[in-house]
C-alpha positions as CSV (number, residue, x, y, z in Angstrom):
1,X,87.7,91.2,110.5
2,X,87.1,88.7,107.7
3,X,89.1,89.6,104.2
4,X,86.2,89.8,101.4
5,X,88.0,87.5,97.9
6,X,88.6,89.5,94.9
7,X,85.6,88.1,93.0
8,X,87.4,87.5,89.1
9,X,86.0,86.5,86.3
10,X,87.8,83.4,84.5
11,X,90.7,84.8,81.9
12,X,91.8,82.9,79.2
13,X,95.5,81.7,77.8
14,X,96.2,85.2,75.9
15,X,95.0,87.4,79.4
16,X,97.0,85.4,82.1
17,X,100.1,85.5,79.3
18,X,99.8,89.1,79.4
19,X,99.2,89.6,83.1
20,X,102.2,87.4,83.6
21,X,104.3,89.6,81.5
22,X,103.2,92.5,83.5
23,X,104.0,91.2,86.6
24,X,107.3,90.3,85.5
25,X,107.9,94.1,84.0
26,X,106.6,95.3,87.6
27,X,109.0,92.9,89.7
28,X,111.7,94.2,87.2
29,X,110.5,97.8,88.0
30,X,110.8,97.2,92.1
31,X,114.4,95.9,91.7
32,X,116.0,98.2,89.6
33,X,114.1,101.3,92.2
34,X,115.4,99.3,95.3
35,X,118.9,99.2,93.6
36,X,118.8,102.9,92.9
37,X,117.6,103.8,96.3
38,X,120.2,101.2,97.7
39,X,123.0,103.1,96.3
40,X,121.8,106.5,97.1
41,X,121.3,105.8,100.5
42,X,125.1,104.2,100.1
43,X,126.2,107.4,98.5
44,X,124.5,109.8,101.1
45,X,126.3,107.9,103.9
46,X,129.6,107.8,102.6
47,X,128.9,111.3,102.2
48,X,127.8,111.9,106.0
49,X,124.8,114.1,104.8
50,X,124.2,114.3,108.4
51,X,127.3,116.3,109.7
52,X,126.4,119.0,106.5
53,X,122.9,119.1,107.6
54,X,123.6,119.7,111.0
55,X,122.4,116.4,112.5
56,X,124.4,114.5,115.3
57,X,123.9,111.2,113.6
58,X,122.7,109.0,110.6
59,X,119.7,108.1,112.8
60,X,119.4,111.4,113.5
């Protein structure tokens, strides 16, 4: 199946500036979440959720 192109219109200095910015703020965004769930994760496995939830394993 061929992918259709995202049909855009031209932007100008001030629009790609700003959309710039906001995909720097979003790449920002996805870091600091993978870093949070990074050390949850971290947390609940030190903790051995698992064992307290009944579950033979991690995988489990």
């Amino acid at each position: 199946m061929a992918q259709e192109q995202e049909r855009t219109s031209p932007v100008n200095a001030e629009r790609a500036r700003e959309l710039t910015e906001q995909l720097r703020t979003a790449t920002e965004d996805v870091r600091a979440a993978i870093l949070v769930l990074a050390l949850r994760v971290r947390a609940a496995h030190r903790a051995r959720v698992w064992a307290v939830l009944g579950h033979p394993s991690w995988s489990a």
